[in-house]
C-alpha positions in Angstrom: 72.1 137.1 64.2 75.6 136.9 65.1 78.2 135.6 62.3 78.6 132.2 63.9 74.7 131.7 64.2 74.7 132.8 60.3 77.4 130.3 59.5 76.2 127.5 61.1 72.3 128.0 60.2 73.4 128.0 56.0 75.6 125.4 55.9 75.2 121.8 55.1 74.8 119.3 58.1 75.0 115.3 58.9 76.1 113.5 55.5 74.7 116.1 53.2 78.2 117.2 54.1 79.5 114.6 51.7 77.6 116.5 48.5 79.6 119.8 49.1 82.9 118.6 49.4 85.4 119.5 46.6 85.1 116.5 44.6 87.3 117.5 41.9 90.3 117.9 44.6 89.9 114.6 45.8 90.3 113.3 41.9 93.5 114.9 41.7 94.9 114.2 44.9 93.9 110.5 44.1 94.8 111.1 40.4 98.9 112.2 41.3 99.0 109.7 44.0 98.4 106.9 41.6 100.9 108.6 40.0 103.5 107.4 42.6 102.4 104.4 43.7 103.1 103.5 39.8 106.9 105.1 40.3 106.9 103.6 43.3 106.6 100.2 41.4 108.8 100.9 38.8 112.0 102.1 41.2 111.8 99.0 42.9 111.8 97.0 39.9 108.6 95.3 39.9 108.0 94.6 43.1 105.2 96.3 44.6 105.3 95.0 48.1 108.7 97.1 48.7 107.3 100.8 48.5 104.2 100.9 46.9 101.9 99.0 48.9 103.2 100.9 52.4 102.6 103.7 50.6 98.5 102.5 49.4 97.9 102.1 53.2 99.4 105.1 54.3 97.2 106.8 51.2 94.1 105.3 52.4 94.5 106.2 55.9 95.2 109.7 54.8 92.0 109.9 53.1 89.9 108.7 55.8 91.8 111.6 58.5 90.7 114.3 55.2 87.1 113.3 55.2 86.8 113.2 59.0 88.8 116.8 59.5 86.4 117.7 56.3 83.5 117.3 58.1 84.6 118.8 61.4 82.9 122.3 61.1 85.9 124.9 59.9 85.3 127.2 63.4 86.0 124.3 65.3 89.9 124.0 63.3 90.3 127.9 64.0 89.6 127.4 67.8 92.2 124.5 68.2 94.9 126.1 66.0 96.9 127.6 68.7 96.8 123.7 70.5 97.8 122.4 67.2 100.7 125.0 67.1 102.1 124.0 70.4 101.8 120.6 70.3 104.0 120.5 67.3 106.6 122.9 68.9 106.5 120.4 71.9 107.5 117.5 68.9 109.8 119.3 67.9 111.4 120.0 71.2 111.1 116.2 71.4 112.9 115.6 68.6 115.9 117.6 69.5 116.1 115.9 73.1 115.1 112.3 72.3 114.5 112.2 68.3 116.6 109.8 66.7 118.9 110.1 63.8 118.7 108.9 60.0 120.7 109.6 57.0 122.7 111.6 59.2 120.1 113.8 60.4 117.9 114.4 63.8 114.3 114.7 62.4 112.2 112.2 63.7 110.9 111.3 67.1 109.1 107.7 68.1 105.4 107.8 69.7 104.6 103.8 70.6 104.2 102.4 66.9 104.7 105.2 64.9 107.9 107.3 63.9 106.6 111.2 63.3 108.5 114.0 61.6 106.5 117.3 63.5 108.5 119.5 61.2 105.4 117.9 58.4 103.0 118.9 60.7 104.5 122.4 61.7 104.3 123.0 58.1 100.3 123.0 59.1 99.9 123.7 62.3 101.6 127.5 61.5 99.4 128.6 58.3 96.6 127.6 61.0 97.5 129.6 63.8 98.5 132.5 61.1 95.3 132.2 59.7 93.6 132.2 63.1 95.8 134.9 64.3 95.1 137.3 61.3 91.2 136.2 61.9 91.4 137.8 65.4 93.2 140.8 64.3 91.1 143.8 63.0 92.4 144.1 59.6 93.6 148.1 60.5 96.2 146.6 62.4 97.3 144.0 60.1 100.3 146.5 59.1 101.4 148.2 62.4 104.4 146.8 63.6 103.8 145.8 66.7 101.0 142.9 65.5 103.6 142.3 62.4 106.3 141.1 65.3 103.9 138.2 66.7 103.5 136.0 63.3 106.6 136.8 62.6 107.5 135.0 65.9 105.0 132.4 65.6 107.4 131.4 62.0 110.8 131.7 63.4 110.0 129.3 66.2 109.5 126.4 64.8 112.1 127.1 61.9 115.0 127.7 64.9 113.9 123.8 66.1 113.9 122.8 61.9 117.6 124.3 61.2 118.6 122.2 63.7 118.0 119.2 63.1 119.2 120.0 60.6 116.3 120.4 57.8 117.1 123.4 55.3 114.1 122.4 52.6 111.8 122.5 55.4 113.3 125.8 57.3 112.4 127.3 53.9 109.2 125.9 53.2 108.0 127.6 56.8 109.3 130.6 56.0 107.7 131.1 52.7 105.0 129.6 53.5 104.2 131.9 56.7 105.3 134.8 54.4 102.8 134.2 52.1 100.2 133.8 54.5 101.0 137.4 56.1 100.8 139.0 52.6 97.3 137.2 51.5 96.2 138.6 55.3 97.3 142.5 53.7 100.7 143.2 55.5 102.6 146.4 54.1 104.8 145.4 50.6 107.2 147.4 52.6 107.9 145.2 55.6 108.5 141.9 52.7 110.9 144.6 50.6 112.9 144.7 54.0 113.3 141.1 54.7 114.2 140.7 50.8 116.9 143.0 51.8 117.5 141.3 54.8 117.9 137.5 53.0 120.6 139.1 50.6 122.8 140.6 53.3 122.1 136.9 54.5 123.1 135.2 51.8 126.5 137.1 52.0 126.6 136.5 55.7 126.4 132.9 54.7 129.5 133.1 51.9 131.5 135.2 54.2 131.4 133.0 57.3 132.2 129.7 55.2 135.1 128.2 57.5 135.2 130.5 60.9 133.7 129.0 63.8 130.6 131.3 62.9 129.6 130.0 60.2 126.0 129.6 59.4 125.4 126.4 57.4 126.5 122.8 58.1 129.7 122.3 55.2 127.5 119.3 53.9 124.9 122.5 52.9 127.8 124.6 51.8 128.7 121.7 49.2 125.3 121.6 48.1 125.5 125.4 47.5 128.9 125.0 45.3 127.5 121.6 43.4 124.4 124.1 42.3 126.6 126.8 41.3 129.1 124.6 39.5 127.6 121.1 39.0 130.6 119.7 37.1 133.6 120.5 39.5 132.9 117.4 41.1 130.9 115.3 38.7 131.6 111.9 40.4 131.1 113.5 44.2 129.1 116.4 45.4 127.8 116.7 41.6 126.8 113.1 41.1 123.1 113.3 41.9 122.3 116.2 40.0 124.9 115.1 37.4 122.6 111.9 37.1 119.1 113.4 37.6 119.7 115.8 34.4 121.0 112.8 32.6 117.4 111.2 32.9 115.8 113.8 32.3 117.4 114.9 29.1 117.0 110.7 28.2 113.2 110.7 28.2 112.7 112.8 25.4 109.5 113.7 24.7 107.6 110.7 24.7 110.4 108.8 27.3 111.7 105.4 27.4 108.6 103.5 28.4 107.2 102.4 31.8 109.8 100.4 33.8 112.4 101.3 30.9 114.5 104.0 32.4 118.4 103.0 32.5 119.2 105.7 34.8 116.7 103.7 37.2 117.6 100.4 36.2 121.3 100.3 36.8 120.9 102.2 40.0 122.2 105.6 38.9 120.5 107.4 40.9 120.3 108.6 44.2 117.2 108.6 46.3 115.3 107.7 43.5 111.8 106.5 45.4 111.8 110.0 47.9 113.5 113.3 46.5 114.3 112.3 42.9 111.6 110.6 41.6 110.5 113.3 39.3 113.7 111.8 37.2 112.3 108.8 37.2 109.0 110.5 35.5 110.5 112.1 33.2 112.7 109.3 31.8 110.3 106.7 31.5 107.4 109.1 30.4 108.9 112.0 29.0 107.8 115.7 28.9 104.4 114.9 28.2 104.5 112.6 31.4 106.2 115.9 33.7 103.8 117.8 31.9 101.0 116.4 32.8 101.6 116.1 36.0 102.4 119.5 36.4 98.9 120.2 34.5 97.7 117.9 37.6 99.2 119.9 40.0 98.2 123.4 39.0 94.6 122.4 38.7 94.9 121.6 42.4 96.1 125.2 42.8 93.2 126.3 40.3 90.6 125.2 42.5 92.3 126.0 46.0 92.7 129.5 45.0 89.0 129.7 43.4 87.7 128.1 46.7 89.7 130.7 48.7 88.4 133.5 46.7 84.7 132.8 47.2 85.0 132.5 51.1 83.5 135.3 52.7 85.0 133.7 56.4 88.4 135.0 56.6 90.3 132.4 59.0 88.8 129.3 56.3 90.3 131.7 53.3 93.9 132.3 54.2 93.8 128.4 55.7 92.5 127.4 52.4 95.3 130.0 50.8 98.3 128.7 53.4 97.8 125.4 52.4 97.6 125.6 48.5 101.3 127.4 48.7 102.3 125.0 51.0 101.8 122.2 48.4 102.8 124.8 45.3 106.2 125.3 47.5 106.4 121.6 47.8 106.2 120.8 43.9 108.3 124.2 42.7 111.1 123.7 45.4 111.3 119.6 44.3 111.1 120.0 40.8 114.0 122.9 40.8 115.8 121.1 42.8 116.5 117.9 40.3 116.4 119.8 37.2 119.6 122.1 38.8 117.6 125.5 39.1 117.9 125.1 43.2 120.6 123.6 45.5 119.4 120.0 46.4 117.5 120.6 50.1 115.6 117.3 50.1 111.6 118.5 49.8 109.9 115.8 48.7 107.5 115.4 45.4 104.0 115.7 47.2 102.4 112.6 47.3 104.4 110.8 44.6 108.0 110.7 46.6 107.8 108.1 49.2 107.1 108.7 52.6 104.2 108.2 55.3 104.2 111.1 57.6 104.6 113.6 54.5 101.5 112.4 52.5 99.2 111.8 55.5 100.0 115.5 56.8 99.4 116.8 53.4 96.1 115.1 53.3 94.9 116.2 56.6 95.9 119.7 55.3 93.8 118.8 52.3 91.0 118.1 54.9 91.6 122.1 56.1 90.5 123.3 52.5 87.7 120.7 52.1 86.1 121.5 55.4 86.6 125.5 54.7 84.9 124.7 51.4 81.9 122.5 52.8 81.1 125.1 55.8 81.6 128.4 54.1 78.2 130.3 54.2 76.1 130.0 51.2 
C-alpha cells in the first residue's frame, strides 16, 4: 500500500471531517477576533457600522473559505501549491503595471468588486510551495547547494515585486518566513550563519548609501529608521506616532482606563489607530492584563500549531502547518515591537484585530492549511 492509499484509507471522510478539526484553534481565532471588532468599536467612538461591522462580514466569510480549504484533503493543497505560487506572482506583477495607489503606496490591484493586496496571499502561497518543494526533495539533498539556490529563488521573487511597491513589513515577513521554513525542512545552520553575515554588511550598505543615487531604501524608510534610533529628535514629526503610541501605553497602567476610555484615542492622538496601532488602543483602555492576555491568546495558537506540526508524520502538511504558525507569530512580534519602539514602524498589521479585509481573510484561509493538515494526517 502506497503512502497515498495509506493516507487516504485512515483518515476521516464526508462530515465526520467536522469532529477532527482543531476546535480549540477555531476558539482562539474567533476569541482575538472579537477582540478587534471590540477595538474596532471603541476607535470609532461608538459607532459600530464604521469598521467593525465590515470587519464581522469579512470575518465570517473568512471562516467559511477555512472550513471549506479544511475539508479539501491536505495532498490536494500540496499538488496546487506551485499554481497558487504563480498566480500570486502574476498579482503581483499586476499590481506594479495596473495596481493603484494609497497612502502613498502601490499595493493593491482591482479584480471586478473586490480590491486585493497578493503580497497577503504571497505571504501563503510561498510557505506552500516551500513546503511542497522540500516534500519532493529527498531530505539528503536538503543541504547541497544546488537545491538550497531554488527556495531561496522561490523567496526573493515575490519580495523584489513587495520592495517595490513599496512594502518593507511585508518584504520581511517573506523573508523570515521562507527562512524559517527552510530551517524546519533541515538546511545547514551554516548557509543561515552566512546570510546573518550577509544582512549586517547590508545593513551598512543601507547607512552608507543614505543620499547617493544608490541608495537602497525610499528616505520616508530612512526616517523611520532614525525616529527608531532616536524617537525624540523629532517628537512633533517623524517621532509623533511612536511618541504617542508609548504615551498610551504607559497611560493604561495595569488595569487601563476602561473600555471606550482611552484619551490618547479619544482626542485623536494617534495615528492609524484602527490598522497598525491598535495594540495602543488595547493597552490604554485595558491595561497590561488586557496585552497580556491577548498575547496568552496568541501563543496558545502557536502552542497548538506547533503540537499539531509535531505529530504529523506527512511532511509537506508539517512544515505548511509550521510556515503558517511563524507567519502569524511574525505578524504579532513584528506589530507589537513596532508600537512599543523596539522595531522601526514598517506597517504589519495586528493579526485579525487591526482592520483590514484582505489580511484577515488570507490569514484565515491559511488557518484552513493547518486545519486540513490536522484533519487528514494519518491516524
Amino acid at each position: 500500500m502506497s503512502y497515498l492509499e495509506y493516507q487516504v484509507k485512515y483518515t476521516p471522510t464526508g462530515f465526520r471531517k467536522l469532529l477532527f478539526l482543531n476546535w480549540p484553534v477555531i476558539l482562539l481565532l474567533t476569541a482575538i477576533s472579537c477582540i478587534g471588532f471590540l477595538m474596532l468599536f471603541s476607535v470609532a467612538g461608538g459607532d459600530i457600522d464604521r469598521w467593525a461591522t465590515p470587519q464581522i462580514k469579512r470575518f465570517g466569510i473568512g471562516m467559511a473559505l477555512m472550513m471549506i480549504v479544511a475539508l479539501v484533503p491536505i495532498y490536494f493543497w500540496r499538488n496546487v501549491a506551485a499554481v497558487g505560487y504563480i498566480v500570486s506572482i502574476l498579482l503581483l506583477v499586476a499590481v506594479d503595471l495596473i495596481g493603484f495607489e494609497r497612502n502613498g503606496a502601490q499595493r493593491w490591484v482591482q479584480l471586478g468588486p473586490v480590491q486585493l493586496q497578493p503580497s497577503e496571499l504571497a505571504k501563503i502561497t510561498v510557505v506552500m510551495m516551500l513546503a511542497a518543494y522540500y516534500d519532493w526533495l529527498p531530505v539528503k539533498k536538503t543541504s547541497r547547494p544546488l537545491w538550497v539556490l531554488l527556495p531561496v529563488l522561490i523567496i526573493l521573487l515575490p519580495t523584489f515585486f513587495v520592495l517595490k511597491q513599496p512594502d518593507l513589513g511585508t518584504s520581511l515577513l517573506l523573508m523570515m518566513g521562507g527562512g524559517a521554513i527552510m530551517f524546519f525542512a533541515g538546511v545547514h545552520w551554516a548557509y543561515f550563519m552566512t546570510v546573518i553575515s550577509a544582512g549586517i554588511g547590508l545593513i551598512f550598505a543601507v547607512f552608507k548609501t543614505r543620499g547617493t543615487d544608490l541608495q537602497f531604501l525610499a528616505d520616508y524608510q530612512y526616517r523611520r529608521i532614525d525616529t527608531f534610533l532616536d524617537p525624540s529628535r523629532d517628537p512633533l514629526g517623524d517621532g509623533y506616532n511612536i511618541a504617542q503610541a508609548k504615551i498610551a501605553l504607559g497611560s493604561g497602567g495595569f488595569t487601563g482606563r476602561g473600555f471606550m476610555q482611552g484619551t490618547q484615542s479619544r482626542l485623536n492622538f494617534l495615528p492609524e489607530k484602527h490598522t497598525d496601532f491598535i495594540f495602543t488602543i488595547l493597552a490604554e483602555e485595558f491595561g497590561f492584563l488586557g496585552s497580556f492576555g491577548l498575547l496568552c491568546l496568541y501563543g496558545l495558537v502557536l502552542f497548538f500549531c506547533i503540537t499539531s506540526a509535531l505529530q504529523n508524520r506527512d511532511r509537506f502538511a508539517s512544515l505548511v502547518t509550521l510556515g503558517v504558525g511563524t507567519t502569524f507569530f511574525l505578524f504579532f512580534a513584528i506589530n507589537m515591537s513596532m508600537v512599543m519602539g523596539l522595531a522601526p514602524v514598517v506597517g504589519v498589521p495586528l493579526p485579525l484585530v487591526s482592520y483590514g479585509g484582505t489580511a484577515m481573510m488570507i490569514l484565515l484561509m491559511a488557518f484552513g492549511l493547518v486545519q486540513s493538515a490536522h484533519v487528514h494526517r494519518p491516524r
